[in-house]
C-alpha positions in Angstrom: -1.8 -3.2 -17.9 0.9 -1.8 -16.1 0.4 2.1 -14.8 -3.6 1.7 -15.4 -5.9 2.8 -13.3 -8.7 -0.1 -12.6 -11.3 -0.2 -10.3 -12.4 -3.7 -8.4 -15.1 -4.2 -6.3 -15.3 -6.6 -3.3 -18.2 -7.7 -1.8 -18.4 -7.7 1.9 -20.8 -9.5 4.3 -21.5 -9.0 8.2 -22.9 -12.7 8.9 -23.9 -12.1 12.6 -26.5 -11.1 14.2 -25.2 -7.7 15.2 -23.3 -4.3 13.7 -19.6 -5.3 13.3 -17.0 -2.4 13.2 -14.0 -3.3 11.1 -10.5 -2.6 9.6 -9.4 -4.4 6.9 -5.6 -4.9 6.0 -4.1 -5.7 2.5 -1.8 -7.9 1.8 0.0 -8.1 -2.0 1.4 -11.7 -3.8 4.0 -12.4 -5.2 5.3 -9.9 -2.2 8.0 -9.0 -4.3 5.5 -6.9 -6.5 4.3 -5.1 -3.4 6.5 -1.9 -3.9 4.7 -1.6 -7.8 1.2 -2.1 -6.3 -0.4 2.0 -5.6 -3.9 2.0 -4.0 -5.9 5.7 -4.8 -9.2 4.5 -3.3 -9.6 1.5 -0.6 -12.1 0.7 1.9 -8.8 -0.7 4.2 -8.5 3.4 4.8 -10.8 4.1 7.3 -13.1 1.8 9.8 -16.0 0.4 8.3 -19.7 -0.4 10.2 -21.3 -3.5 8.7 -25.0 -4.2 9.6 -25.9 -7.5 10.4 -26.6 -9.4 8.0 -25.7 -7.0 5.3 -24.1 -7.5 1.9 -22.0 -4.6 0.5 -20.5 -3.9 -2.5 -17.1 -1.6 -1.4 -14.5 -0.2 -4.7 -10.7 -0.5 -4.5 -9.1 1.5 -6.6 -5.5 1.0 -7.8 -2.5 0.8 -10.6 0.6 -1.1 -10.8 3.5 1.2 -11.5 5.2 1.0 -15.0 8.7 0.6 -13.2 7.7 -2.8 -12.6 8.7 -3.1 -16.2 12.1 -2.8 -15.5 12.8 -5.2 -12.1 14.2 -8.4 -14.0 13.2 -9.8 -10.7 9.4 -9.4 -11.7 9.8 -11.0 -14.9 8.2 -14.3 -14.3 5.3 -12.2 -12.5 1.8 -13.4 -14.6 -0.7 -12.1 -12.1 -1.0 -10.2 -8.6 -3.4 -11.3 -5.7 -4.6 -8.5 -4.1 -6.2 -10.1 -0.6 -7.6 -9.0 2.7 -8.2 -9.8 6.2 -10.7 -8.0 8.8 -10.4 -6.8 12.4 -12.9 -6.0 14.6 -12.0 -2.1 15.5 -13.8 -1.9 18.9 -14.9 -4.5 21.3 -14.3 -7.6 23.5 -13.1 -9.3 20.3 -10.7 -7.7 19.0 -9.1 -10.2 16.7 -10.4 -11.3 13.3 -13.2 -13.4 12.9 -13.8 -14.2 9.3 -17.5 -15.5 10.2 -18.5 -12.4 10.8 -16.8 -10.6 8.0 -15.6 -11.5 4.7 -14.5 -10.0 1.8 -14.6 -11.4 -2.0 -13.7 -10.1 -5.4 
């Protein structure tokens, strides 16, 4: 419901065989919702150390703004995908490598 706080977990796992510091970015579909879509509480904040092979269970928590209501330009809007993608923080590989890290809901 729109301007209710909910609280989702995702489920992360470091698949190597060594510690993996990461940063994870958000990204928000339909994009046109993105403005509406608040995060209080995300693990995308700060850089994360994932043991190897580790499995964590990390909260998001969030609420879609009430003026959403009132964009006739959101009106076909039925659901919101709320998706993200990892980066290595520190090290020789600094690009994302979803074999090492990936996240679920």
């Amino acid at each position: 419901k729109l301007g209710e706080t909910m609280m989702v977990f995702y489920e992360v796992t470091n698949t190597s065989s060594e510690p993996v510091k990461a940063m994870a970015t958000f990204n928000v579909v339909p994009h046109k919702v993105g403005r509406y879509f608040n995060k209080i509480q995300c693990f995308c904040f700060v850089e994360q150390t994932y043991e190897p092979g580790v499995t964590v269970e990390i909260p998001v928590v969030f609420f879609v703004s009430p003026d959403m209501a009132k964009d006739w330009q959101a009106d076909d809007v039925k659901g919101i995908t709320l998706s993200y993608t990892y980066y290595r923080a520190t090290g020789p590989q600094a690009e994302a490598r979803r074999e090492d890290a990936s996240a679920v809901n």
